[in-house]
Each structure stands twice: as structure tokens, then as C-alpha cells.
C-alpha positions in Angstrom: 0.0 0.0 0.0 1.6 3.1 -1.3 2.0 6.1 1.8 -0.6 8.9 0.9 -3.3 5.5 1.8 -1.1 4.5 4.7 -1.5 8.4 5.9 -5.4 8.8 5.3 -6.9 9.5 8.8 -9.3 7.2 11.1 -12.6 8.9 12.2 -14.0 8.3 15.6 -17.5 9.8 16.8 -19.5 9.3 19.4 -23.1 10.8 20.5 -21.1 13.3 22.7 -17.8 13.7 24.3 -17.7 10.0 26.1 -15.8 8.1 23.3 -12.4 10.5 23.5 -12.0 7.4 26.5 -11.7 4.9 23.1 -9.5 7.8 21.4 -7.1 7.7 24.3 -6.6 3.9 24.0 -6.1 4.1 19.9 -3.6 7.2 20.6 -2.1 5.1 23.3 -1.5 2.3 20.9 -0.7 3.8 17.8 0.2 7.4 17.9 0.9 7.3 14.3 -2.1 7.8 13.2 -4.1 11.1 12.5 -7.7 11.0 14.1 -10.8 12.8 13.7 -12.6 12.8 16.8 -16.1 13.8 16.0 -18.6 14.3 19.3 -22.8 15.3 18.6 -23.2 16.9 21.5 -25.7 18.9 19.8 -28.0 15.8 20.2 -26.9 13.6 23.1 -27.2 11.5 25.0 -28.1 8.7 21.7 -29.2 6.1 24.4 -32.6 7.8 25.2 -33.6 7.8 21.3 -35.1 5.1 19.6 -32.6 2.7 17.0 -33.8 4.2 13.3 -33.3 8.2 15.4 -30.0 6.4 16.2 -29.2 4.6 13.0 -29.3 8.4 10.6 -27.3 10.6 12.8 -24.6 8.1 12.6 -25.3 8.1 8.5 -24.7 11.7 9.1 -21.7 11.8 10.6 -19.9 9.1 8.8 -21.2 11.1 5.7 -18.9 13.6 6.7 -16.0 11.2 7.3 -16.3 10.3 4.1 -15.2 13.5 2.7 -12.7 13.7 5.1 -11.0 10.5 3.1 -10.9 8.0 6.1 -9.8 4.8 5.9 -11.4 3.4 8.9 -14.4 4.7 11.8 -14.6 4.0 15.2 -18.2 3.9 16.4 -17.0 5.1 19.7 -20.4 4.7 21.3 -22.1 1.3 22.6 -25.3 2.7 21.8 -24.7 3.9 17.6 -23.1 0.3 17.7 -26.0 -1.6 18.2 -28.1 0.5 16.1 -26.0 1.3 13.4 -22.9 -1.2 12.6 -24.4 -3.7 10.9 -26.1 -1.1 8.5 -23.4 1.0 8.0 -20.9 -2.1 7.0 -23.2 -3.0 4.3 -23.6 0.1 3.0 -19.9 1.2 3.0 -18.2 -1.9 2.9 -15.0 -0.3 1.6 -14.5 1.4 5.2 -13.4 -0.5 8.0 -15.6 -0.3 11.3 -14.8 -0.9 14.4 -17.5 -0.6 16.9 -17.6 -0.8 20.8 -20.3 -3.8 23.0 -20.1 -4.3 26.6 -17.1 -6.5 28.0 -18.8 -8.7 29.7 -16.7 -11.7 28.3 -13.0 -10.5 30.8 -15.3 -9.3 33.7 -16.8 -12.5 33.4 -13.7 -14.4 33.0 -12.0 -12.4 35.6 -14.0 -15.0 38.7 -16.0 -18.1 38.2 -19.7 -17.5 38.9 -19.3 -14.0 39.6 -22.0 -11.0 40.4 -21.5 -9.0 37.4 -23.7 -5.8 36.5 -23.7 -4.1 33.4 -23.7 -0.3 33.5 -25.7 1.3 30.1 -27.9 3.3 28.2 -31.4 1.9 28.0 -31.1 1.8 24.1 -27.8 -0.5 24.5 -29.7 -2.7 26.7 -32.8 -3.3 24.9 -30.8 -4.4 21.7 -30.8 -7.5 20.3 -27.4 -7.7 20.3 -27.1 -7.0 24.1 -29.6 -9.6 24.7 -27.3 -12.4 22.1 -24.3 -11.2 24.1 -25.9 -11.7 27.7 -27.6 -14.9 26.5 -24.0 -16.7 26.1 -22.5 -16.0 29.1 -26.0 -16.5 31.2 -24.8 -19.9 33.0 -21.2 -18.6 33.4 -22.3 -15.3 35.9 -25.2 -13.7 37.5 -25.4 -10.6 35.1 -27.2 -7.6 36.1 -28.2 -4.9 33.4 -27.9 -1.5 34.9 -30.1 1.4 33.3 -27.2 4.6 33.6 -28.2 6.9 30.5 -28.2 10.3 33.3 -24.5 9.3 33.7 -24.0 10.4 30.4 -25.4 13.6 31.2 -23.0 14.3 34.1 -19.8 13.7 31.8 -21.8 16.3 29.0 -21.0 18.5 31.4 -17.6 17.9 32.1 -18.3 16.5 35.2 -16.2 13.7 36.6 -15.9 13.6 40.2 -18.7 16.1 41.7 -20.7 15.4 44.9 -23.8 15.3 42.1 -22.1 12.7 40.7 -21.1 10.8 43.1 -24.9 10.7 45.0 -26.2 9.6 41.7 -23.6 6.9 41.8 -24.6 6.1 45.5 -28.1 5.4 45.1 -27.6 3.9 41.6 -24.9 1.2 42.8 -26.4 0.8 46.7 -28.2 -2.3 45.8 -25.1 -4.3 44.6 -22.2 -2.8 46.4 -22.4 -5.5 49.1 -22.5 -8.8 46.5 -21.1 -7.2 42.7 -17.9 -8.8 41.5 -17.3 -6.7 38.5 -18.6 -3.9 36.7 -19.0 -3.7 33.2 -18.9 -0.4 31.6 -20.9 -0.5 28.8 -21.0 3.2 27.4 -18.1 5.2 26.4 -19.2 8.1 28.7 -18.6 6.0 31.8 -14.6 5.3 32.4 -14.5 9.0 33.2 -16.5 8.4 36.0 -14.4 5.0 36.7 -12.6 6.6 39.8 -16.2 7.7 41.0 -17.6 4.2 40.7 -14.6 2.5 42.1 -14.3 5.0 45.5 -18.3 3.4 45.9 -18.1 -0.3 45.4 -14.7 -0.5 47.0 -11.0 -1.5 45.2 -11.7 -5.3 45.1 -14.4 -5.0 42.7 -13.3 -5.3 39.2 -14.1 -2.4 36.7 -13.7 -3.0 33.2 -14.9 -1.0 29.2 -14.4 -1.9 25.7 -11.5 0.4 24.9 -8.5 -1.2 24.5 -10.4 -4.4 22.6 -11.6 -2.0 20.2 -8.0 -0.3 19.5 -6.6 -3.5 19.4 -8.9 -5.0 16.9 -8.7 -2.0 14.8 -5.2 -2.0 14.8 -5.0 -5.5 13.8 -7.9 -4.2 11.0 -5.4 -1.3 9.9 -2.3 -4.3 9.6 -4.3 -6.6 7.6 -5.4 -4.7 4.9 -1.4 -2.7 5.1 -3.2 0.4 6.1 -1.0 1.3 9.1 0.6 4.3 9.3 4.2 3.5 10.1 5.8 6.7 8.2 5.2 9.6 10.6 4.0 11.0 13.7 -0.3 12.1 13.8 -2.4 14.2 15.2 -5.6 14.4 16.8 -8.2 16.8 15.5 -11.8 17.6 17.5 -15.2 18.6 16.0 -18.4 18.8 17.6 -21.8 19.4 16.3 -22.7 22.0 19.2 -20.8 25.4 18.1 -19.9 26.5 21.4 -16.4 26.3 21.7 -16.5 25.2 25.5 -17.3 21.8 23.7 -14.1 21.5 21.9 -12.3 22.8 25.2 -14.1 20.3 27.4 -13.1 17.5 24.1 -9.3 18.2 24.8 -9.6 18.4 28.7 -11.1 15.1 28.5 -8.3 14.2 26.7 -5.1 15.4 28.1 -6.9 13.1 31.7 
């Protein structure tokens, strides 16, 4: 693959600012690359809207990766995953996609018979692909699905590690502090609350997102197909649907964490 393909850039989006949490791990793991880092605040949080809402602002934004000349998206967002992937792959099936589920599979192969509870948006838990997913690992863990969208809300904001925050946390997480294993975060939004959630259920409970599976497998994407940029340093580049440029500010704070 000749270099001005190997230097085309990777677009990641997500239905706010919760999926720069994926960007970190693909910057971590190869800082080559140049990404486009595209948040719609302007209509989060996606998990409160129903899949077909879902489905066309995704359309929408990889529209405008498109012209961008990507050679790969990173549905950064559990929730556009299950809504959108599979359409999206077999309408563009030149693109590589990468999308994020819950990881339920290492928290439940992190203790035999374990307690584990999924934190999500209703949206992501009402798929059919959530429901497949939990339906595999049923007689392997007790697994609890946790309705979180109003966490989402709380990171919007900027807000990581507020009393707000945490006596949403509280009252979300009192029934299962005393028996919960693991925690599964399934949203992008949530591992900037991770410290939050951890403080509350205590250090031995085992918190784990999608992340660094989904950098990993698109890395392996990107070396398959000789698409990895091995020829210079990259960059990463923020956009946001909502003009006001405390978005973009709150996009690199976010960030730089």
C-alpha cells in the first residue's frame, strides 16, 4: 500500500464527548495515526432515542468522514453500535468499522460465577445484540443490566468527580455494592466516571470498558489490509456538532486526563 493511503486519517465519533475514552486507547496504541474525533453533542445522550433516530445521525456523521478520506471509523459509542454497525458495514463496505459492546466476556472471565452488572444506556440494553451477548455467558455469571443513560449527562458536562455525581452513583450502585464482583462499563461516557464508581463499590471489585479491545482490533484491521501508518508521527483533531467552543475545550480536557 503506497504512503498517501497509509496516511489517510481514522474517524472516531461518538453521540457526545464520552468516546475520546476509546481515542485515548487508539492514541495510546498507535500514535501514528491522525484522528478525527467527532462528538454530537448537539443531540446527546443517543441512548434515550429510539434505533432508526440512532441509525441516521450516525449516517450523518460518517457522511462527513467520508469526505474527510478516512480509511477506517470507530463507532465510539455502545449505543450507535447496536443501532448502526451492521447497516453502516453494508452500505460502505470499503470502510473498516470498528465498533464498541459491553465486555462482559473479561469481567466474566476475571471470577468463576461471579456477580457482574452491566452499567448502560437503556437503548444498548434493549438491543438485540445486548440480549445475544448476555444470553452466552448466562450460566457462566449472574449478570445484572444496569439502566445509567443520566450518567452520560453528568460527563456532557464535564463532570467527573462532583458530589452530584457521586450521590447519583450512591443510590444507583447501593443495591449491589455488598454482592457485585465486576462492573462492566458498557458506554463510552462511563470510564470518566471509573474513579467515582470505584471509591463506591470499593477497590476489590473489578471495573472493566471496551476500549482497548476496540483499539486493538482495529489495529489489527489497519495491519491486515497494510493500512497502518508507520511513516510519521499524527495528530488528533476535534469537532463537535454543538458550536460553542466550551465543547471543543471540554473535548481536549477530556483528553489530556
Amino acid at each position: 500500500m503506497n504512503s498517501i493511503e497509509k496516511q489517510r486519517p481514522i474517524g472516531v465519533f461518538d453521540s457526545g464527548v464520552g468516546g475520546i475514552s476509546v481515542l485515548k486507547e487508539l492514541y495510546k496504541l498507535m500514535p501514528n495515526e491522525t484522528y478525527l474525533f467527532y462528538g454530537d453533542s448537539a443531540n446527546a445522550p443517543y441512548g434515550i432515542k429510539d434505533r432508526e433516530e440512532v441509525f441516521q445521525l450516525s449516517h450523518n456523521i460518517v457522511e462527513k468522514f467520508l469526505q474527510q478520506n478516512v480509511k477506517a471509523i470507530v463507532i465510539a459509542c455502545n449505543t450507535a453500535t447496536s443501532a448502526a454497525i451492521s447497516r453502516l458495514r453494508a452500505e460502505f463496505p470499503e470502510i473498516i468499522f470498528i465498533g464498541l459492546e459491553p465486555a462482559v466476556k473479561p469481567a466474566i472471565c476475571h471470577k468463576k460465577n461471579s456477580e457482574v452488572v452491566v452499567m448502560a444506556t437503556q437503548l444498548t440494553l434493549k438491543e438485540k445484540k445486548f440480549a445475544e451477548l448476555i444470553g452466552h455467558y448466562k450460566n457462566q455469571a449472574k449478570i445484572i443490566p444496569l439502566p445509567a443513560s443520566k450518567l452520560v449527562e453528568f460527563i456532557e458536562r464535564g463532570e467527573t468527580d462532583s458530589l452530584a455525581l457521586k450521590n447519583y452513583l450512591k443510590d444507583l450502585l447501593a443495591p449491589y455494592k455488598e454482592t457485585v464482583d465486576s462492573i462492566v462499563l458498557g458506554c463510552t461516557h462511563f470510564p470518566f466516571a471509573r474513579g467515582a464508581i470505584q471509591k463506591i463499590v470499593g477497590s476489590q471489585v473489578y471495573i472493566v470498558d471496551g476500549a482497548k479491545g476496540a483499539a486493538t482490533r482495529l489495529q489489527s484491521e489497519l495491519k491486515n489490509n497494510s493500512l497502518n501508518n508507520d511513516l510519521n508521527s499524527g495528530a488528533v483533531r476535534f469537532y463537535n456538532s454543538n458550536p460553542d467552543p466550551a465543547e471543543l475545550e471540554l473535548s481536549r480536557k477530556l483528553f489530556s486526563l
